[in-house]
C-alpha positions as CSV (number, residue, x, y, z in Angstrom):
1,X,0.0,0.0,0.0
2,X,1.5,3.6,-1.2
3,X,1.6,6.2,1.5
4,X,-0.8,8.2,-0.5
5,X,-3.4,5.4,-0.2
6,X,-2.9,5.2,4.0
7,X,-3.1,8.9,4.0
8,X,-6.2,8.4,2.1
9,X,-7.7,5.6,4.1
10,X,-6.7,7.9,7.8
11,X,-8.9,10.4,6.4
12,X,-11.7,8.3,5.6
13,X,-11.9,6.7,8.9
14,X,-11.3,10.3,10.9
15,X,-14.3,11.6,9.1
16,X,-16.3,8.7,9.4
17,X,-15.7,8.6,13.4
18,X,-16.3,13.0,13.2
19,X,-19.8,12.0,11.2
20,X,-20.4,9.5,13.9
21,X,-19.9,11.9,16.8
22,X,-22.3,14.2,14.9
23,X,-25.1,11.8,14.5
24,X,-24.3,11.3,18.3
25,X,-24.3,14.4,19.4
26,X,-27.8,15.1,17.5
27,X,-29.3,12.5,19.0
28,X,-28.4,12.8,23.0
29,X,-29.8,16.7,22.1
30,X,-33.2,14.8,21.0
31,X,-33.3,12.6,23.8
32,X,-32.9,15.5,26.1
33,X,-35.2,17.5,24.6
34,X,-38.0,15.3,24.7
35,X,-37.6,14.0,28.9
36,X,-36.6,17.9,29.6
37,X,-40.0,18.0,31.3
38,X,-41.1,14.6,31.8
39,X,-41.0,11.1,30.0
40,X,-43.4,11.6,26.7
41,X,-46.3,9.4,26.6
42,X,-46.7,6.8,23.7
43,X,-50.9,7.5,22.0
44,X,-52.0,5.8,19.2
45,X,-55.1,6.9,17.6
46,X,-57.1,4.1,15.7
47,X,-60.5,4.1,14.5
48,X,-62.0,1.5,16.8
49,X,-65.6,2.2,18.7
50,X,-65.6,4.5,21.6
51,X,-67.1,2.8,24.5
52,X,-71.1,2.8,25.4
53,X,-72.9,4.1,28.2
54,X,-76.5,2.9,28.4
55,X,-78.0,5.9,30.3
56,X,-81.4,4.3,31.7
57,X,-84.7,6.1,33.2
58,X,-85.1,5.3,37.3
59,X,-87.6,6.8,39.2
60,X,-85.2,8.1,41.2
61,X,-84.1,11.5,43.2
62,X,-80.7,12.4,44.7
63,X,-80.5,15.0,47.4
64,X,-77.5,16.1,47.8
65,X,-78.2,17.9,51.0
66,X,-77.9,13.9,52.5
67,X,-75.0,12.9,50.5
68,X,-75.0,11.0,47.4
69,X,-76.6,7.8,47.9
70,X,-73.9,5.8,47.6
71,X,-76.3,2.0,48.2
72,X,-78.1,3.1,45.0
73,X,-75.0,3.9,42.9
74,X,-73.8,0.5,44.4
75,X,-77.2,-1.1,42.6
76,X,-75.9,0.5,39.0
77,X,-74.1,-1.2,36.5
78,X,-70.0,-0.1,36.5
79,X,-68.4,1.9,33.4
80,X,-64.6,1.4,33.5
81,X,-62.9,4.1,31.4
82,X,-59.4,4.5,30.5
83,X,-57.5,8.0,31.2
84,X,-53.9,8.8,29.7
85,X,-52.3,12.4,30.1
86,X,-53.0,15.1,28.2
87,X,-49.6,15.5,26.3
88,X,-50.1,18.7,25.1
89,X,-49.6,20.2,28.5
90,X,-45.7,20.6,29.6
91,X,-44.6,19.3,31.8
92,X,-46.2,15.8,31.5
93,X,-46.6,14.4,34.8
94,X,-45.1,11.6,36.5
95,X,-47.9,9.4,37.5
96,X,-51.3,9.4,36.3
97,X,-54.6,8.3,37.2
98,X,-55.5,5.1,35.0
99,X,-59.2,4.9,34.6
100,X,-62.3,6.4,36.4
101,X,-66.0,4.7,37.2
102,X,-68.7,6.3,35.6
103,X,-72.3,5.6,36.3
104,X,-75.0,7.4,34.8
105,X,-79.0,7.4,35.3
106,X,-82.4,10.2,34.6
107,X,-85.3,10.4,35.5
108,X,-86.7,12.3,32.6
109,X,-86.2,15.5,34.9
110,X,-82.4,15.3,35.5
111,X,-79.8,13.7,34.2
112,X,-77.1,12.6,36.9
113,X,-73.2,11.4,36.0
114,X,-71.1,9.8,39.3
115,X,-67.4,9.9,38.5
116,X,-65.5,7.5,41.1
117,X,-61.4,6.9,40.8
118,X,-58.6,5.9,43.5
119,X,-56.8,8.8,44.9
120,X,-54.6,8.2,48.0
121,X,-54.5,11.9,49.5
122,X,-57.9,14.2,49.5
123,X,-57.1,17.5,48.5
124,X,-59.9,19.8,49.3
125,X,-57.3,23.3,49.7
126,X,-55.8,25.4,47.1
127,X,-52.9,27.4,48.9
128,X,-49.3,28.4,47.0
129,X,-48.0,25.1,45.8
130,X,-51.4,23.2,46.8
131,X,-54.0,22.0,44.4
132,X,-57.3,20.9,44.6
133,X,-58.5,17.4,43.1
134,X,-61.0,17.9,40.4
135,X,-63.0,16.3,37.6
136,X,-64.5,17.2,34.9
137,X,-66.9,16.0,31.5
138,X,-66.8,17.7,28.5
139,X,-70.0,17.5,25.4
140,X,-68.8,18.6,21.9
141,X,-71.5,20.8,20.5
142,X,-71.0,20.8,17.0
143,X,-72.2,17.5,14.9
144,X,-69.1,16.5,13.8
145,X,-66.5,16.4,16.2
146,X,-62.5,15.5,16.5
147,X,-61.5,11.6,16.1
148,X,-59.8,12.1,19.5
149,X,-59.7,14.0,22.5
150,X,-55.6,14.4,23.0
151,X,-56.3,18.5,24.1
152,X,-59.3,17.4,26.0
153,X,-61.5,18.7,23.2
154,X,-62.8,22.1,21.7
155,X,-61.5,22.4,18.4
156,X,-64.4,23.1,18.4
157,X,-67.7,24.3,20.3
158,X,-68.3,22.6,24.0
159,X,-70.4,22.9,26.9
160,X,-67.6,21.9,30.2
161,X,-68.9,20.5,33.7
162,X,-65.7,21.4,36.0
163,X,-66.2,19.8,39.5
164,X,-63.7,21.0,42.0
165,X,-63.2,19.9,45.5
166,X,-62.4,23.1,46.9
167,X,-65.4,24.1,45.6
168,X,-67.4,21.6,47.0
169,X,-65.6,22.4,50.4
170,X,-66.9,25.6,50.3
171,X,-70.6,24.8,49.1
172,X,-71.4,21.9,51.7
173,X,-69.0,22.2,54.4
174,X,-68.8,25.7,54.4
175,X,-65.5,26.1,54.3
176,X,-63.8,30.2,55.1
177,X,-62.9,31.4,51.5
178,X,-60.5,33.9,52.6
179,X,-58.4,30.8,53.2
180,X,-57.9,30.3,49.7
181,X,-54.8,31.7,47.8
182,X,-55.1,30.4,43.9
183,X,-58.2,28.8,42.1
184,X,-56.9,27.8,38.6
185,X,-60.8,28.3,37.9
186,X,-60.8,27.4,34.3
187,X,-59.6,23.6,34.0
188,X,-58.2,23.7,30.2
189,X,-56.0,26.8,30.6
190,X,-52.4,26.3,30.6
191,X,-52.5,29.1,33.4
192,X,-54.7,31.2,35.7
193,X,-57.1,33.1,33.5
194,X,-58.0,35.5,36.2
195,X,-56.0,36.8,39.4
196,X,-57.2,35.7,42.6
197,X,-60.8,35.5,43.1
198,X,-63.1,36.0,46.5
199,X,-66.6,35.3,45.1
200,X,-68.1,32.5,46.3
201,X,-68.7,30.1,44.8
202,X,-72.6,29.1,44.2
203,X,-72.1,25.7,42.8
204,X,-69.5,22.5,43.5
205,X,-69.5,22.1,40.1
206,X,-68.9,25.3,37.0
207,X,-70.8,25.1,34.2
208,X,-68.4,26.5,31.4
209,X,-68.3,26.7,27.7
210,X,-65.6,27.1,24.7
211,X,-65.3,27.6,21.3
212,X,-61.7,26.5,21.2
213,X,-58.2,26.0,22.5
214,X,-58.3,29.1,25.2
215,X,-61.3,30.4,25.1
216,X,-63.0,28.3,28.2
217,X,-65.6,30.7,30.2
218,X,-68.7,30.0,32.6
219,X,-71.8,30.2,31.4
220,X,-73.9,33.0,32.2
221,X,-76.5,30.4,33.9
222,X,-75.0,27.8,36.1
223,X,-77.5,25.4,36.2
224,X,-74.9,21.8,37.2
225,X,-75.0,20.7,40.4
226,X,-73.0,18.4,42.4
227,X,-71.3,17.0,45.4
228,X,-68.3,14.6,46.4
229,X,-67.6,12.1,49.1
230,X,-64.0,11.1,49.9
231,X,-64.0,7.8,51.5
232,X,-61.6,5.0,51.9
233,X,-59.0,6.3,49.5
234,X,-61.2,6.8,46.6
235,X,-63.4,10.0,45.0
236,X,-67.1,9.8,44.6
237,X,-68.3,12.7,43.0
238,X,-72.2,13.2,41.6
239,X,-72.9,15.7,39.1
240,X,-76.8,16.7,38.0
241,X,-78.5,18.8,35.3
242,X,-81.8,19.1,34.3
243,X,-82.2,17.3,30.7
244,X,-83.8,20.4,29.1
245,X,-81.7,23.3,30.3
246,X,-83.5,27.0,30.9
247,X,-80.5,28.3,29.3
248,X,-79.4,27.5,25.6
249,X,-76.5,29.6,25.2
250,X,-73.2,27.1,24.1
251,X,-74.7,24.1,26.2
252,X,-76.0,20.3,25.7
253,X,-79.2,19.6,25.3
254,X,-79.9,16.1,25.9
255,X,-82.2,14.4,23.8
256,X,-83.4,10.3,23.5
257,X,-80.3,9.6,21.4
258,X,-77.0,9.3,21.0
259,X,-74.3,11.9,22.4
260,X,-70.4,11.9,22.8
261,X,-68.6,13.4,25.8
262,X,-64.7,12.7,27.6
263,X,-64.0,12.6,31.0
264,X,-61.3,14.3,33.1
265,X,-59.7,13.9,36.5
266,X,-57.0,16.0,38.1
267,X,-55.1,14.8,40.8
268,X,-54.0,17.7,43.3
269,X,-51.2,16.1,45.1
270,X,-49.0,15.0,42.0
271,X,-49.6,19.3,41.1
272,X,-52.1,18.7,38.4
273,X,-53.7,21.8,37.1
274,X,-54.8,23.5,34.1
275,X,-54.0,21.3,31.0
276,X,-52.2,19.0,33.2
277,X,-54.6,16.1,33.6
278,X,-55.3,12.4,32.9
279,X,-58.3,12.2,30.6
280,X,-60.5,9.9,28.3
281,X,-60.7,9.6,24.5
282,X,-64.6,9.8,23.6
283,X,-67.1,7.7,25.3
284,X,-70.8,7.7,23.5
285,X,-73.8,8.3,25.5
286,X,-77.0,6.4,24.8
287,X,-79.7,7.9,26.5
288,X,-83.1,5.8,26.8
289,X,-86.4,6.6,27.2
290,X,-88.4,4.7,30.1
291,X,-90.0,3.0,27.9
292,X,-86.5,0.8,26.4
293,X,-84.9,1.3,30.0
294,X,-84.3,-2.0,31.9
């Protein structure tokens, strides 16, 4: 071999080892990008059937002034339904909740939703670094409607039930509001829409409404209702609206068919907030008349 030819052949390998390095260096900048604020989450989007919830008629009336009735919610057939986080909120958590029970009944008056998950730690207060457990449903109002729920909805038009245990605090155990430091009222915000507020709340649960991504508001006319029981390391929280609402400003109207909605659970002691939350893809509603209820 000439010494031109091993001149040649050290150059080849010193640029192949500097292209190497490169490629390297590229791809530890990726990795560290991408688990900078958490470990991204895997979601695959297929076109498979969202699950069914048979919504039946009972002749039946919860007042929440005595609780929830948790015997007759025990009678009621059990929804499992899966939660992931919402990615699109940095950063992604660390642990998430994995499912939450839903149960669902009217009584051609009202239409009631219990949400039930496992949560180790009740979090009822909302002071600097402290957040308050909530949940939440969302109903897309226009006819057709995302093929998933990643952002937790609105690309379009939706009517919002936000359920928030400090909330709840306040409404049934009359808890002293000038306690509470931060709300994070709006539950799809990446951050506080509003300073500090001291009105009282007149509901557990806010009735809100958006057009899409950042434009969540409540609703002139709160008309949802609601109440949660923490018990034995799990949330049971009711939520009630009448099915034909006095109000028909940017809110669902339920009718004797079928109707899509997600579900949403924050967990305040892992610091969820805002977009930071584990929620459902789309689960369809079929609501039946008394008549073709068991």
């Amino acid at each position: 071999m000439s010494l031109l030819e091993k001149i040649f052949k050290k150059k080849v390998i010193i640029f192949m080892m500097a292209i190497s390095l490169v490629l390297a260096f590229i791809l530890l900048l990726r990795w560290g990008f991408q688990h900078s604020r958490g470990t991204p989450v895997s979601i695959t989007v297929d076109q498979k059937q969202p699950p069914q919830i048979k919504v039946q008629y009972y002749d039946k009336e919860i007042n929440f002034q005595n609780g929830i009735d948790q015997p007759f919610w025990d009678s009621l057939a059990n929804n499992e339904i899966e939660l992931i986080h919402q990615v699109t909120a940095l950063p992604w958590p660390r642990a998430f909740m994995s499912s939450v029970s839903v149960k669902t009944f009217h009584n051609n008056e009202n239409i009631y939703f219990y949400l039930s998950w496992q949560d180790e730690t009740e979090n009822r207060e909302l002071s600097a670094g402290r957040f308050s457990d909530a949940c939440a449903i969302m109903f897309p109002l226009d006819e057709k409607v995302e093929k998933s729920t990643i952002m937790m909805g609105f690309m379009g038009r939706a009517n919002i039930w936000h359920w928030q245990a400090v909330a709840d605090q306040q409404i049934w155990f009359k808890f002293d509001r000038e306690k509470v430091y931060v709300d994070f009222h709006y539950p799809f915000e990446q951050q506080e829409t509003f300073t500090v507020s001291k009105q009282s709340p007149t509901s557990a649960v806010s009735d809100l409404m958006a057009v899409r991504v950042g434009t969540v508001t409540l609703k002139p006319s709160q008309e949802v209702t609601g109440r949660g029981i923490y018990t034995n390391g799990f949330w049971q929280v009711v939520l009630r609206r009448a099915i034909q609402p006095s109000d028909s400003i940017e809110t669902i109207n339920f009718e004797f068919k079928k109707q899509l909605c997600a579900f949403a659970v924050w967990n305040g002691e892992s610091a969820d907030r805002g977009g930071r939350k584990s929620i459902s893809d789309w689960v369809e509603l079929e609501i039946l008349t008394r008549d073709n209820s068991n």
